[in-house]
N, C-alpha and C positions, 0 to 999 in steps of 0.2 A: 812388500816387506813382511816378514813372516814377524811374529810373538815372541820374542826372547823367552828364553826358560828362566827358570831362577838361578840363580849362581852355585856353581856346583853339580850342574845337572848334566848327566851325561845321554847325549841324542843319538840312536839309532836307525837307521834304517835294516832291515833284514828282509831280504829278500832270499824266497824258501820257493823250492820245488816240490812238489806233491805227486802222489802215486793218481795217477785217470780215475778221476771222478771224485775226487776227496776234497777238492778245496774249498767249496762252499760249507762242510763242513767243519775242515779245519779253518776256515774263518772264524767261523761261529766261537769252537773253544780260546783259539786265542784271543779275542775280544775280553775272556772272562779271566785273562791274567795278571795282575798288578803288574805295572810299568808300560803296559802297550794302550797307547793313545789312539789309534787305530790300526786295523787290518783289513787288506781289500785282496779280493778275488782279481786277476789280471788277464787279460787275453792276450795270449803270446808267452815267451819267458820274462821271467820267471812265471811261475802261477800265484802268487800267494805274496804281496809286500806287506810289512807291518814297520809302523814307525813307534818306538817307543821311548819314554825319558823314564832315567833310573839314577838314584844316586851316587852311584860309586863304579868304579871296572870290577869287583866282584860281583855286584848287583845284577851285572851286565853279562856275565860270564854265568851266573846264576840262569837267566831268565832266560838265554841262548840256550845251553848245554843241558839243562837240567829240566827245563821245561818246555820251551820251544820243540828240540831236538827230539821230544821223547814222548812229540803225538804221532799217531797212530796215521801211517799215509805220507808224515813226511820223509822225503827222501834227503834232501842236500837242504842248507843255507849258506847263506853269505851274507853276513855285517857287515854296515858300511858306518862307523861313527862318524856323524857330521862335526865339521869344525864351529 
């Protein structure tokens, strides 16, 4: 059994693809992004999963599009909001 969030909390998964050789680095930045509770390097696909809790679908839409999206090596994501 996994830790409930707080109430109101919206859970992510995002699993990101990366340009060869980049993801240990794009680990690293996204670690240092408010919302994202961890980010791991992967072998196989995707390269790159990060799970994050955020408070709102903008917050979410925010930290996707706006930051995630717009390091350096990423190439694709895919959000998965957990229930």
């Amino acid at each position: 059994m996994t830790q409930q969030p707080r109430k109101g909390t919206i859970r992510a998964y995002v699993l990101i693809h990366t340009r060869a050789g980049r993801s240990k680095a794009i680990v690293q930045e996204l670690a240092l992004l408010p919302g994202v509770i961890s980010a791991h390097a992967l072998w196989g696909v995707p390269d790159v999963i990060v799970y994050a809790e955020v408070g709102s679908q903008p917050e979410l839409d925010d930290l996707v599009m706006e930051k995630i999206q717009t390091i350096d090596g990423i190439e694709r994501t895919d959000t998965h909001i957990a229930l």
